[in-house]
PDB file of N, CA, C and O in Angstrom, chain B, residues numbered from 101:
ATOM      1  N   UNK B 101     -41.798 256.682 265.327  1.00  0.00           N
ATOM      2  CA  UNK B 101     -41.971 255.568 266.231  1.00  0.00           C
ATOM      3  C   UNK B 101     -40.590 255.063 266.634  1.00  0.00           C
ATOM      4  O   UNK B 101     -39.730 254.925 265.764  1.00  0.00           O
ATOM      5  N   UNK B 102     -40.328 254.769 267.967  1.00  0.00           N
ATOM      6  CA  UNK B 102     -39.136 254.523 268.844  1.00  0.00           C
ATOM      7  C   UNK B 102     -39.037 252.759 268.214  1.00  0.00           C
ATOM      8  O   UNK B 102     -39.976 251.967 268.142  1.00  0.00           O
ATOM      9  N   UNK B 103     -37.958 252.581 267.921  1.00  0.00           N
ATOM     10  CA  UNK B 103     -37.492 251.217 267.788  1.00  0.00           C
ATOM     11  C   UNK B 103     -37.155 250.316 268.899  1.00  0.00           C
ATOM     12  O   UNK B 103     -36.045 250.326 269.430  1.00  0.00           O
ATOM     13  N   UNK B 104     -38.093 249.555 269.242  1.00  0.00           N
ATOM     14  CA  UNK B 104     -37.891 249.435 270.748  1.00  0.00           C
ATOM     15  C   UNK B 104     -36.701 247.986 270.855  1.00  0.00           C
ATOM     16  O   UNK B 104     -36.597 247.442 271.955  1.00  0.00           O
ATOM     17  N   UNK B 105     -36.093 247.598 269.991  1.00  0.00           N
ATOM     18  CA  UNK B 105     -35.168 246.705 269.800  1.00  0.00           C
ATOM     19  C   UNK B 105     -33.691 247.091 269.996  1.00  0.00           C
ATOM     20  O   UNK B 105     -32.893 246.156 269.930  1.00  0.00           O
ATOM     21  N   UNK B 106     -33.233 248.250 270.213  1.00  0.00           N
ATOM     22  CA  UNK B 106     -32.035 249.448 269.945  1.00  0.00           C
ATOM     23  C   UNK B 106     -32.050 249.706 271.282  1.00  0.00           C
ATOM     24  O   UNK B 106     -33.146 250.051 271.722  1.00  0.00           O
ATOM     25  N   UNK B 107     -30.955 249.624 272.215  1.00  0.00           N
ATOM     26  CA  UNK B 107     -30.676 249.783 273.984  1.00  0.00           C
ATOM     27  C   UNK B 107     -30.276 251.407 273.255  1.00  0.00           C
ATOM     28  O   UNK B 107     -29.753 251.782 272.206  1.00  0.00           O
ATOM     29  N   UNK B 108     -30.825 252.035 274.415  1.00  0.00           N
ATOM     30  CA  UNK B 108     -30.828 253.609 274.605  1.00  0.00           C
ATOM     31  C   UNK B 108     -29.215 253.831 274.515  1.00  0.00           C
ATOM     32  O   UNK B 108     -28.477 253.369 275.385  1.00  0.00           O
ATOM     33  N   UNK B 109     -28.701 254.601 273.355  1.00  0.00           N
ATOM     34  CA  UNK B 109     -27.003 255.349 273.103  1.00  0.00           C
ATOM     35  C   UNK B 109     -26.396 254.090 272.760  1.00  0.00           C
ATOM     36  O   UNK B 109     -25.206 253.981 273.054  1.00  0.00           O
ATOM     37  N   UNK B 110     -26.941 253.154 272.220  1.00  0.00           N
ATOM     38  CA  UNK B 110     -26.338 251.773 271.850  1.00  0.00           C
ATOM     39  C   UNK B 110     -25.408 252.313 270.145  1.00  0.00           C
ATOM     40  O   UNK B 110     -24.347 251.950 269.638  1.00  0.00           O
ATOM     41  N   UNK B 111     -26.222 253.072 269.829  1.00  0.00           N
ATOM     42  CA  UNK B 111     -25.416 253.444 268.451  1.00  0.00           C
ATOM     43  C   UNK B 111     -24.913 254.903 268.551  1.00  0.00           C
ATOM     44  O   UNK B 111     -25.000 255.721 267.636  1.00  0.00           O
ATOM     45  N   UNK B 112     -24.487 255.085 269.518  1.00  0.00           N
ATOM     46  CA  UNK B 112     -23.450 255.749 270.212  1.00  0.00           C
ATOM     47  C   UNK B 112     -22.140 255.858 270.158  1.00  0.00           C
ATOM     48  O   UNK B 112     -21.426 256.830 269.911  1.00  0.00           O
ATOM     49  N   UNK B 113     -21.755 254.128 270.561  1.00  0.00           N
ATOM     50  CA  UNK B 113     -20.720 254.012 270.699  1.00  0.00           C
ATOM     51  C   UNK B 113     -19.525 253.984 270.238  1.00  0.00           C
ATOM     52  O   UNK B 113     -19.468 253.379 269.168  1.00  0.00           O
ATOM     53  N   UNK B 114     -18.532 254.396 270.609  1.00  0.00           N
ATOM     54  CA  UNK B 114     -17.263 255.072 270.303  1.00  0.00           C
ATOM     55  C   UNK B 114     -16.488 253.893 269.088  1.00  0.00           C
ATOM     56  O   UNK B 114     -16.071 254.069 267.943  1.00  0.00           O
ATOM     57  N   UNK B 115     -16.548 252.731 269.940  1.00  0.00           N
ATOM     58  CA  UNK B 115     -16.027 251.719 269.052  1.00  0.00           C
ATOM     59  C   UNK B 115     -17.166 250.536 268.949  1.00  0.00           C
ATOM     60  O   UNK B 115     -17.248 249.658 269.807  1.00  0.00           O
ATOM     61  N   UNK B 116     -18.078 250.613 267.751  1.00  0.00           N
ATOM     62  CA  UNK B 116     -19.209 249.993 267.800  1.00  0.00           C
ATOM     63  C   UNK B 116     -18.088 248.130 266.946  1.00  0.00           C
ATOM     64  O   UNK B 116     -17.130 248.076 266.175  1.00  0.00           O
ATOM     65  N   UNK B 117     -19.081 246.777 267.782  1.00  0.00           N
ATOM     66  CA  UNK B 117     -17.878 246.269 266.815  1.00  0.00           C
ATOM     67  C   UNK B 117     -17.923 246.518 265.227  1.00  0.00           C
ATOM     68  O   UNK B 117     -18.501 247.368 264.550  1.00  0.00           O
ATOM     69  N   UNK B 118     -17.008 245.343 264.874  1.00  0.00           N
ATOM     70  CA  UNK B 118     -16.804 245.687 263.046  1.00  0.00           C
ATOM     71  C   UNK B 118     -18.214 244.800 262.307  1.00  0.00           C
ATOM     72  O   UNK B 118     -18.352 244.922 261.090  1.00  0.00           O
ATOM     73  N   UNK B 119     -19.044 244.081 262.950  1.00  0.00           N
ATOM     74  CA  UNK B 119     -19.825 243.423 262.366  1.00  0.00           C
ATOM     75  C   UNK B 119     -20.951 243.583 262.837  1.00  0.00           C
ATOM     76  O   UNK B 119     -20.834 244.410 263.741  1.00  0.00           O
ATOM     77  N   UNK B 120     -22.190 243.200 262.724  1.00  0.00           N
ATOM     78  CA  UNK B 120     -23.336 243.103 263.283  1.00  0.00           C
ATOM     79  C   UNK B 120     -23.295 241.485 264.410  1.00  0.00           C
ATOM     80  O   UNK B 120     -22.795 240.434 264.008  1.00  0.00           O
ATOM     81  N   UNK B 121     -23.769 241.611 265.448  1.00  0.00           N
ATOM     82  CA  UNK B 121     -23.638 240.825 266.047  1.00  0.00           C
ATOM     83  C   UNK B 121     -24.352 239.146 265.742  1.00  0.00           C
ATOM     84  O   UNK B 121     -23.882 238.052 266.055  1.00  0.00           O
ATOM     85  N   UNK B 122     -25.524 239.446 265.084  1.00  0.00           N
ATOM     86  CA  UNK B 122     -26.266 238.303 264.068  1.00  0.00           C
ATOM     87  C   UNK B 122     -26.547 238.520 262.584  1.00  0.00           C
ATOM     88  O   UNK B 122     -27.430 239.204 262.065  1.00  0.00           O
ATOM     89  N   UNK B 123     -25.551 237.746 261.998  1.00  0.00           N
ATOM     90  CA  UNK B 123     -25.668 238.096 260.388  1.00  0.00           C
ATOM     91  C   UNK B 123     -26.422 236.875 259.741  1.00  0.00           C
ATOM     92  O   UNK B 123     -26.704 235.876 260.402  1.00  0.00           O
ATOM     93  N   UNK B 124     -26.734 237.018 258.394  1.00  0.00           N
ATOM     94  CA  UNK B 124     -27.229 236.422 257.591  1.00  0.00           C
ATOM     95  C   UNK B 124     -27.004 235.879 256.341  1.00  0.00           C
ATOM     96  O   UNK B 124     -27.000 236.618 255.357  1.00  0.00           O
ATOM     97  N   UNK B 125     -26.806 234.641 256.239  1.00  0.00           N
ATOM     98  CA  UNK B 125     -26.131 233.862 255.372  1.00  0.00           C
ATOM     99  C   UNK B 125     -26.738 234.558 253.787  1.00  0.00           C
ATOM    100  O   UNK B 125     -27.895 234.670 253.381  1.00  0.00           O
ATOM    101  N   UNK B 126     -25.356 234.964 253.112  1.00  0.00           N
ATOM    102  CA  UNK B 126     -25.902 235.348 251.600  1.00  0.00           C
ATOM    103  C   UNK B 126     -25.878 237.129 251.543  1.00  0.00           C
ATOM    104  O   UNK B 126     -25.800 237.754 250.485  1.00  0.00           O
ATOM    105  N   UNK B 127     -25.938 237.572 252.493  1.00  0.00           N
ATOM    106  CA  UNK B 127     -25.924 239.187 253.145  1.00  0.00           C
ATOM    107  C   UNK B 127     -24.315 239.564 253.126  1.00  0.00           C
ATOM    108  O   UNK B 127     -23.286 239.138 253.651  1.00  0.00           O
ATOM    109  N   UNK B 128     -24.687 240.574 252.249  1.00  0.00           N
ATOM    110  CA  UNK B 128     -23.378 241.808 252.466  1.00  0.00           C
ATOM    111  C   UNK B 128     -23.051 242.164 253.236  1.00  0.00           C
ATOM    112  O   UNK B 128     -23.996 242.437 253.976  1.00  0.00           O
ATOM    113  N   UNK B 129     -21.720 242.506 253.850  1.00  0.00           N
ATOM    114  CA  UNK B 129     -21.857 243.273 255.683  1.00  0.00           C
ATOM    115  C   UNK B 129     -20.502 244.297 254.906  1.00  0.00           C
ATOM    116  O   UNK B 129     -19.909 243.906 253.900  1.00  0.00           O
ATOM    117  N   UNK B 130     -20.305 245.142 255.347  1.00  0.00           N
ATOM    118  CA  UNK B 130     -19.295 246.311 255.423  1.00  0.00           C
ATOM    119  C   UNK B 130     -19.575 246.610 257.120  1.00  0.00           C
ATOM    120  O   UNK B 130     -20.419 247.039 257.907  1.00  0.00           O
ATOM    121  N   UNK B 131     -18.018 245.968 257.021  1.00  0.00           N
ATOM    122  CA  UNK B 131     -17.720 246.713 259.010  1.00  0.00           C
ATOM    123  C   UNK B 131     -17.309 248.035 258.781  1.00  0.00           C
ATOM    124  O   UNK B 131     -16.796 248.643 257.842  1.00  0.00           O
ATOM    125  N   UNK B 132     -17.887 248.439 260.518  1.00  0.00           N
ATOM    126  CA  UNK B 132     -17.790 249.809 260.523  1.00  0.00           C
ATOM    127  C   UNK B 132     -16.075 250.296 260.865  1.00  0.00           C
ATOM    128  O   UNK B 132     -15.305 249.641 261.568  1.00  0.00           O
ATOM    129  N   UNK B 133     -15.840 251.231 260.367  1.00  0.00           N
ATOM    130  CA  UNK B 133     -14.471 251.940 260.700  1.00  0.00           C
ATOM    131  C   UNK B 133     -14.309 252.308 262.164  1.00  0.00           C
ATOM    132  O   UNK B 133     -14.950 253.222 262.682  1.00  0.00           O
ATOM    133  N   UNK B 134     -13.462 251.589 262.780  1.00  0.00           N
ATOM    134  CA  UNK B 134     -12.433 251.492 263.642  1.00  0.00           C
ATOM    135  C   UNK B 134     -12.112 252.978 263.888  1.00  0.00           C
ATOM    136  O   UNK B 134     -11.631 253.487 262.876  1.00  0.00           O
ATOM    137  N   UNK B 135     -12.219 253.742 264.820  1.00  0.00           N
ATOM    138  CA  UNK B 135     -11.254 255.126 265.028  1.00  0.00           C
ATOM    139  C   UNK B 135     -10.413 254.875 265.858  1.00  0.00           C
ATOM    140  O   UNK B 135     -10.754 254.475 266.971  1.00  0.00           O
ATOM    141  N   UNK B 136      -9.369 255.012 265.589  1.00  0.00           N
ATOM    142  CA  UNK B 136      -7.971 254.590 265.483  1.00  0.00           C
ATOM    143  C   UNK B 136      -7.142 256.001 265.404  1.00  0.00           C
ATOM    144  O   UNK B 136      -7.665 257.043 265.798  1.00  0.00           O
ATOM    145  N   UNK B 137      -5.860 255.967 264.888  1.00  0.00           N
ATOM    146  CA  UNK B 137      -4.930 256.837 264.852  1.00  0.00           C
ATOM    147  C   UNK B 137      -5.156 257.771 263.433  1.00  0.00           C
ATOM    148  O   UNK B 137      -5.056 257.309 262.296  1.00  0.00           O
ATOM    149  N   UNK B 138      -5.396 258.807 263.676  1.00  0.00           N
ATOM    150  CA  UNK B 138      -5.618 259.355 262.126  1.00  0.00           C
ATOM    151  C   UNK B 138      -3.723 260.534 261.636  1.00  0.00           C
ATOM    152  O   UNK B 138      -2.984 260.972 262.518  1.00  0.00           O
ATOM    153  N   UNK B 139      -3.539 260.670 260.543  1.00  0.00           N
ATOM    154  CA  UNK B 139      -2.847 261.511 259.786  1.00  0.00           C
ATOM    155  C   UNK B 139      -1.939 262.692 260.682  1.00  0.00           C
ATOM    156  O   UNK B 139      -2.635 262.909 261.673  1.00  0.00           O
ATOM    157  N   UNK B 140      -1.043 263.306 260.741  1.00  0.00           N
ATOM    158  CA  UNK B 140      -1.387 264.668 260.374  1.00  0.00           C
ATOM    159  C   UNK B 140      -1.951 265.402 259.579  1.00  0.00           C
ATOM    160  O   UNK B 140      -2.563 264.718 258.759  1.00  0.00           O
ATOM    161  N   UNK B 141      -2.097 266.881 259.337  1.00  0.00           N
ATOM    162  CA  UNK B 141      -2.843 267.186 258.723  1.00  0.00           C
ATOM    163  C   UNK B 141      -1.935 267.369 256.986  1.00  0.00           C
ATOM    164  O   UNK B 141      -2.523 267.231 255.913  1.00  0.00           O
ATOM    165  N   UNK B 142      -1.095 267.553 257.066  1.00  0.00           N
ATOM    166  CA  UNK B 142      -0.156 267.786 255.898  1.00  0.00           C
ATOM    167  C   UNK B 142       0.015 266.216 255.105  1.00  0.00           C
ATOM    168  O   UNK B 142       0.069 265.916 253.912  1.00  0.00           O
ATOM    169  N   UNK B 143       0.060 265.525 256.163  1.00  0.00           N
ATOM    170  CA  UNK B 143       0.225 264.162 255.364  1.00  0.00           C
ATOM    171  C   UNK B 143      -1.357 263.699 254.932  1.00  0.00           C
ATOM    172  O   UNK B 143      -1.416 263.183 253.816  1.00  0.00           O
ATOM    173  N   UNK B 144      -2.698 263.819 255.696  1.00  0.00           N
ATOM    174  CA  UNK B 144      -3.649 263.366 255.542  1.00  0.00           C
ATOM    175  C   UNK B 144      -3.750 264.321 253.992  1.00  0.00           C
ATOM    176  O   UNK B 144      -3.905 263.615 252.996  1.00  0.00           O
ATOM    177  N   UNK B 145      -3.698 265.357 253.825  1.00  0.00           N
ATOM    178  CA  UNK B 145      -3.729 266.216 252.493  1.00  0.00           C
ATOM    179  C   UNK B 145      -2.814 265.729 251.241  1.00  0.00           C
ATOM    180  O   UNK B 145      -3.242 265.960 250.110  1.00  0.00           O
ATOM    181  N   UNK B 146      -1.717 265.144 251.382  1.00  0.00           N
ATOM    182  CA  UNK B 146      -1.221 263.988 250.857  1.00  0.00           C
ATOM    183  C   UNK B 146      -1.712 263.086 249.877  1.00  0.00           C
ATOM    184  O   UNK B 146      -1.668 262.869 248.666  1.00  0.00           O
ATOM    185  N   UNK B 147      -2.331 262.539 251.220  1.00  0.00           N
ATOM    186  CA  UNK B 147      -2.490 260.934 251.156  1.00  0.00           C
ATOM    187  C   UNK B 147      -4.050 260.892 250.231  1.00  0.00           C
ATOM    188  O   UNK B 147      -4.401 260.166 249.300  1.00  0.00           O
ATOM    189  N   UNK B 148      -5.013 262.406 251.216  1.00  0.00           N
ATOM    190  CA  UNK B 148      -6.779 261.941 250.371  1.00  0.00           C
ATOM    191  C   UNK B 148      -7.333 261.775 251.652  1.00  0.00           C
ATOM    192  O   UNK B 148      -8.375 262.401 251.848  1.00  0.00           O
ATOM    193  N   UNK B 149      -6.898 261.089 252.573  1.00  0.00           N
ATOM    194  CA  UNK B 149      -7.091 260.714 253.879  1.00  0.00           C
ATOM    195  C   UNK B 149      -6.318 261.095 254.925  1.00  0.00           C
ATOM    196  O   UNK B 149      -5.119 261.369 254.979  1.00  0.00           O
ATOM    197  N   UNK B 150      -7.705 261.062 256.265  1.00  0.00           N
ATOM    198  CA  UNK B 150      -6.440 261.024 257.543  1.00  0.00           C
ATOM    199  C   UNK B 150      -6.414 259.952 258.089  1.00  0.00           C
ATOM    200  O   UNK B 150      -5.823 259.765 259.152  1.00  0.00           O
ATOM    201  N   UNK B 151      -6.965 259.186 257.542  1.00  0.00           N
ATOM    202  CA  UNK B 151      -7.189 257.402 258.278  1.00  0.00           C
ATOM    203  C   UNK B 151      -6.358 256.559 257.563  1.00  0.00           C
ATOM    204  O   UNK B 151      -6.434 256.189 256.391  1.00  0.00           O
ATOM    205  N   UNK B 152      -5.291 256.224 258.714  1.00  0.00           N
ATOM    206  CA  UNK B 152      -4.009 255.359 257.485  1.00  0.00           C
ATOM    207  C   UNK B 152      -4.917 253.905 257.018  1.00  0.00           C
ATOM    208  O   UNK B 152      -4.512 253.232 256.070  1.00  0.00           O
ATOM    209  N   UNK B 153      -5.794 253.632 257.556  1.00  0.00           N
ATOM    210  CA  UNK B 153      -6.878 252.208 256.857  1.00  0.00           C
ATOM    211  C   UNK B 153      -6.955 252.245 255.627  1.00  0.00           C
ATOM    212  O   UNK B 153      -6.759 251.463 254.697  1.00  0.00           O
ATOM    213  N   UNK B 154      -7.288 253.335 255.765  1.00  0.00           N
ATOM    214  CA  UNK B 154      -7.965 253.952 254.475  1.00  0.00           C
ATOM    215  C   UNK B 154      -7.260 253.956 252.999  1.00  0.00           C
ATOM    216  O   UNK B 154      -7.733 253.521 251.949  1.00  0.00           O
ATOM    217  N   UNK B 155      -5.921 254.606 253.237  1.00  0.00           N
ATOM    218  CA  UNK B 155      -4.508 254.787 252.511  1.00  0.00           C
ATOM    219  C   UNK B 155      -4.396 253.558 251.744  1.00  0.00           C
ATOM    220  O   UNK B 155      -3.960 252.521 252.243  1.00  0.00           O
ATOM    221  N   UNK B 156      -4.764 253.654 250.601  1.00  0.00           N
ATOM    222  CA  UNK B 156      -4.711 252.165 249.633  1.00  0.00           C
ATOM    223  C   UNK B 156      -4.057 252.662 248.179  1.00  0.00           C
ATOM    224  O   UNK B 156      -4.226 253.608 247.410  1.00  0.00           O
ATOM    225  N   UNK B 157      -3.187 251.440 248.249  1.00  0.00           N
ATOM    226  CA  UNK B 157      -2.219 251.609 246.807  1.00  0.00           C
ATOM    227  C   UNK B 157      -2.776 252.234 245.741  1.00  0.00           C
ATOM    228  O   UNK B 157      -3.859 251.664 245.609  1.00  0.00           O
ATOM    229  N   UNK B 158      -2.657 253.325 244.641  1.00  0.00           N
ATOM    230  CA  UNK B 158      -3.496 252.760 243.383  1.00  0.00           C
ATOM    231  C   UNK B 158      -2.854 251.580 242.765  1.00  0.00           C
ATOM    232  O   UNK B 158      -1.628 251.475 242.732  1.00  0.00           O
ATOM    233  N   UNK B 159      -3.489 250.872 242.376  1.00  0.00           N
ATOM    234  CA  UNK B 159      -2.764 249.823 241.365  1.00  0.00           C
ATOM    235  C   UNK B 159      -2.815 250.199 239.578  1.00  0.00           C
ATOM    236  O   UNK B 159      -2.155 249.676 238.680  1.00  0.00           O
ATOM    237  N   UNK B 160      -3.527 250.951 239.521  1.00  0.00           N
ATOM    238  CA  UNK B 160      -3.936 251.399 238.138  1.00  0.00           C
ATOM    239  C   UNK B 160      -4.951 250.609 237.312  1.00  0.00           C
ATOM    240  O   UNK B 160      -5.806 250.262 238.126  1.00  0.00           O
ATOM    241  N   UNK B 161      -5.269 250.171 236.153  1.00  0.00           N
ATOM    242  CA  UNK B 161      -5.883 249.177 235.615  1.00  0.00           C
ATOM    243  C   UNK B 161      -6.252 247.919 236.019  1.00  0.00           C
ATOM    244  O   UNK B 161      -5.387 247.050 235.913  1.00  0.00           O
ATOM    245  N   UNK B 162      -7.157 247.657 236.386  1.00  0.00           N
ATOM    246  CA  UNK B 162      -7.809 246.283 236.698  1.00  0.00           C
ATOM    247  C   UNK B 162      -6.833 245.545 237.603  1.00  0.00           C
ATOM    248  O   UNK B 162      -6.622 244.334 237.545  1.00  0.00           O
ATOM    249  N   UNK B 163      -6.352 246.260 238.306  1.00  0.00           N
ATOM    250  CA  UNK B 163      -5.615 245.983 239.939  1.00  0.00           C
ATOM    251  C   UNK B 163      -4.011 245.603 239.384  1.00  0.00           C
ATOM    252  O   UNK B 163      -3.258 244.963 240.118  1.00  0.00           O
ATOM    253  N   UNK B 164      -3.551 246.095 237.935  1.00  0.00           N
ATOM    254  CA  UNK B 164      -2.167 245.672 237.782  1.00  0.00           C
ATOM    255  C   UNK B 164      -1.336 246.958 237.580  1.00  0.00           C
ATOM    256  O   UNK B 164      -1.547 247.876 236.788  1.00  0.00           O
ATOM    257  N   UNK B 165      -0.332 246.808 238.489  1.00  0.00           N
ATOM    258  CA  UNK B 165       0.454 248.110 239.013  1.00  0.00           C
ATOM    259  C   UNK B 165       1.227 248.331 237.712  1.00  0.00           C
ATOM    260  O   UNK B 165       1.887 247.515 237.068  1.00  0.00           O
ATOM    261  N   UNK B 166       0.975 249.713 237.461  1.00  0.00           N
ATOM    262  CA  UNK B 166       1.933 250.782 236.349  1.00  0.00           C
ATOM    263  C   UNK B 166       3.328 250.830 236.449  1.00  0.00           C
ATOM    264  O   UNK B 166       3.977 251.555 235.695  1.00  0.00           O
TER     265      UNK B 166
END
């Protein structure tokens, strides 16, 4: 059954925003990833990633750096 609430290629889009447009108080949201500038490929092999967003410190133990 067609969701008739969803505009036709609406979740399509290239750069959808980072949030839902009506949220709900008390509700989790994870925005969507941004495509943006990614890696080379030697550095993305590196890094774990080709999305410099992504690229996060380890800190080691319970977020206190080694």
């Amino acid at each position: 059954m067609k969701d008739m609430n969803i505009v036709e290629g609406e979740a399509c889009l290239l750069n959808p925003p980072p949030l839902p447009a009506v949220t709900v108080v008390a509700m989790a949201y994870v925005p969507f990833q941004q495509f943006g500038t990614v890696y080379e490929p030697e550095m993305g092999l590196r890094s774990g990633t080709i999305f410099p967003e992504l690229d996060k410190p380890f800190l080691g133990e319970r977020g206190v750096t080694k």
